[in-house]
C-alpha positions in Angstrom: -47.9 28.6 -54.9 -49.7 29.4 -51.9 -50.3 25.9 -51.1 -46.7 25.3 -51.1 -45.6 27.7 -49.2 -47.9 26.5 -46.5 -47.1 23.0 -46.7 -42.8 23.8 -46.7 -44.2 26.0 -43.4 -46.2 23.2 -42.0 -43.2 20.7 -42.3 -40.9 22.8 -41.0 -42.7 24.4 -38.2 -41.8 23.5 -34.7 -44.7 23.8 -32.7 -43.4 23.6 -29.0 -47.0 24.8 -27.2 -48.2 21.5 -29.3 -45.2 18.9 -27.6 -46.7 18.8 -24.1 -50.0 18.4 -25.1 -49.3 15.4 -27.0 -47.4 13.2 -24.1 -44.2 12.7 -25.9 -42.0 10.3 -23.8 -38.0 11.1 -23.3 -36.8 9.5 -26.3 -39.0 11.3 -28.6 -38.3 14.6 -27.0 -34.3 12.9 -27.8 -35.0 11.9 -31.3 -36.6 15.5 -32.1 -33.8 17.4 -30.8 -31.2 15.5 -32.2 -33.2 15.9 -35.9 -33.2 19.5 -34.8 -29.3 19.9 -34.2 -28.9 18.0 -37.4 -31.1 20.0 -39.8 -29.2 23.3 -37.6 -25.9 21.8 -38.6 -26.4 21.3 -42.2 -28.3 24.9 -42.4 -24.2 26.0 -40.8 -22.8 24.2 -42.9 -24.6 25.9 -46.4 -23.7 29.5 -44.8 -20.2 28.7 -44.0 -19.7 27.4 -47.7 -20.8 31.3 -48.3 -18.6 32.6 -45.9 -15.2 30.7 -47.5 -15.5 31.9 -51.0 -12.9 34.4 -51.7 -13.4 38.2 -51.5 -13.3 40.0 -54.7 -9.9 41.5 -55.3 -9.3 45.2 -54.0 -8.3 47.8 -57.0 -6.9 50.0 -54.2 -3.7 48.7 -53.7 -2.0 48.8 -57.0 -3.7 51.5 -58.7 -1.0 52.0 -61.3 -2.2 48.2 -63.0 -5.9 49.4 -63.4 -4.6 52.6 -64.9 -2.0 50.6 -67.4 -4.7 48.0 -68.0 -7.3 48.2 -71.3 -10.0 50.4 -71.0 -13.7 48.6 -71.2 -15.0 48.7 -74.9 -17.4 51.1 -75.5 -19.7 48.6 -76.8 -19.6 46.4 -73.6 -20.5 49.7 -71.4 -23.5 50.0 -73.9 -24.6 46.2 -73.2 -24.3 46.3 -69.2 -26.2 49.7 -69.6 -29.1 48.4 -72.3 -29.3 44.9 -69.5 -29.2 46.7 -66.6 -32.5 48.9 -68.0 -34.2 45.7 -69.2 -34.0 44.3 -65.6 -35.4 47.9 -63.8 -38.3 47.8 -66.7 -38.7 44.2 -65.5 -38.7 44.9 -62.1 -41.3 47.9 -62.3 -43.5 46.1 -63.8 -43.9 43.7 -61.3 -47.3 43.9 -59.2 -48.3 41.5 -56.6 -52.2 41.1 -56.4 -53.0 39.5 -52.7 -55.9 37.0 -53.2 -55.6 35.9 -49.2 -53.9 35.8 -46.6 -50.1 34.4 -46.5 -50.2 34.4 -42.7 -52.8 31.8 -41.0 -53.4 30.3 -37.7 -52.1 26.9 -37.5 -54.8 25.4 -34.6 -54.1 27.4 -32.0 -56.9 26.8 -29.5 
């Protein structure tokens, strides 16, 4: 898992002290901006899909339908209740052992 999460970090790492060391002409600099602005866009793009779903409806402004409406079964209350304890047991027993280090120095000099 590790390894993965270092080789997602080394593909998408932008390593700026490393651009003038390596005597990139103009049109690379171009290319690599441009593939920049395009991966920025589509990243927009996935958190403005987030942004247009709609908002859950507000109970607060007609009060008198949640009154009239059914009341939850008991045994539904019981089954949210029974999950909702599953998931904190779950959850508790949840331990992360560090083997080594997540954070490492990609060649800096």
């Amino acid at each position: 898992m590790l390894s993965s999460i270092l080789a997602k970090t080394a593909i998408n790492i932008i390593d700026v002290s490393a651009a003038d060391s390596q005597g990139m002409e103009q049109h690379e600099y171009m290319d690599r901006a441009r593939q920049y602005s395009t991966r920025l866009a589509m990243l927009s793009n996935n958190l403005t899909h987030w942004k247009k779903l709609p908002l859950l409806p507000s109970l607060t402004n007609q009060p008198h339908q949640v009154l009239a409406s059914d009341p939850v079964p008991f045994a539904d209350l019981q089954q949210v209740s029974r999950i909702a304890a599953y998931a904190f047991s779950a959850l508790s027993q949840i331990h992360v052992d560090a083997k080594e280090e997540l954070v490492v120095q990609f060649g800096i000099p």
